[in-house]
C-alpha positions in Angstrom: -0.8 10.0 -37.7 1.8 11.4 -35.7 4.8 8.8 -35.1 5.7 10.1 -31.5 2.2 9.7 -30.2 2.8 5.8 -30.2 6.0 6.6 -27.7 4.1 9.4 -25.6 1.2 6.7 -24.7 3.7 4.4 -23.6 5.5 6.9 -21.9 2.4 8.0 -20.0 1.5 4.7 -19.2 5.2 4.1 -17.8 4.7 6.7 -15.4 1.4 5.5 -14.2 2.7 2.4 -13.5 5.5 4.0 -11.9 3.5 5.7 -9.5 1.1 3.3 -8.6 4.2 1.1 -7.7 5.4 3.9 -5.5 1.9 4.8 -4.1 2.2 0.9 -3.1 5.5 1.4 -1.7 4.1 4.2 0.8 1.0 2.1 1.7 2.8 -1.2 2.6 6.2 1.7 4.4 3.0 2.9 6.8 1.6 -0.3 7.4 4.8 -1.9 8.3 5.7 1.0 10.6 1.8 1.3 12.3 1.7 -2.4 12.8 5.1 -3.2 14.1 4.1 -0.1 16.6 1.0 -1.9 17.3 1.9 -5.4 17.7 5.7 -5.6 18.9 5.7 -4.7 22.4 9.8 -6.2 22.9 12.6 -7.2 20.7 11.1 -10.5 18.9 13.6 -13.3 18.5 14.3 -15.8 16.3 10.2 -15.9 15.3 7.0 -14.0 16.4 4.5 -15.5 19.3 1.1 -16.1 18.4 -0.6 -13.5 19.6 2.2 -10.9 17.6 1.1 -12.8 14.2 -2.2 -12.7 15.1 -1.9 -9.0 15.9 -0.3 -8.0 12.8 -2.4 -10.1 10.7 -5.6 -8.3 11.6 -3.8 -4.8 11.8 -2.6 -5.2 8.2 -5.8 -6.3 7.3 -7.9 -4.0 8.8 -5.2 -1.0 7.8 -5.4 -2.4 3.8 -9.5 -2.7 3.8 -9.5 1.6 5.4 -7.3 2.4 2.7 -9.3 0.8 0.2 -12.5 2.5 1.4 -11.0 5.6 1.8 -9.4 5.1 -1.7 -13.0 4.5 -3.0 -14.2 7.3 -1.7 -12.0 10.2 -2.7 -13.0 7.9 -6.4 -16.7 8.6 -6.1 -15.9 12.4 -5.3 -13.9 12.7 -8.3 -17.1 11.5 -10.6 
């Protein structure tokens, strides 16, 4: 059995982890920026109104649920 084969797994599985953290990062960057585009027509103050949370509620939700389904997708074309 090899002895660097042990540290090449983990290595590979670092990475992975690594990118899905910054696949993540890019997913919840585009989000934030489509949203707040969206949702904030004027400089908010000290909190959001109602109708701004219930905006960006349903445009985060509704962003995260395509990207899922698009993710899915491109998944079942891979098989």
């Amino acid at each position: 059995m090899d002895p660097s084969s042990g540290s090449t797994a983990e290595l590979q599985s670092f990475l992975e982890q690594e990118k899905q953290k910054a696949v993540l990062n890019e997913l919840v960057g585009k989000l934030t920026d489509v949203c707040w585009e969206k949702c904030i027509t004027y400089a908010p103050g000290s909190k959001f109104s109602s109708s701004e949370v219930s905006c960006l509620s349903n445009c985060a939700q509704r962003y995260l649920d395509t990207s899922t389904l698009i993710l899915r997708r491109f998944q079942n074309m891979q098989r």
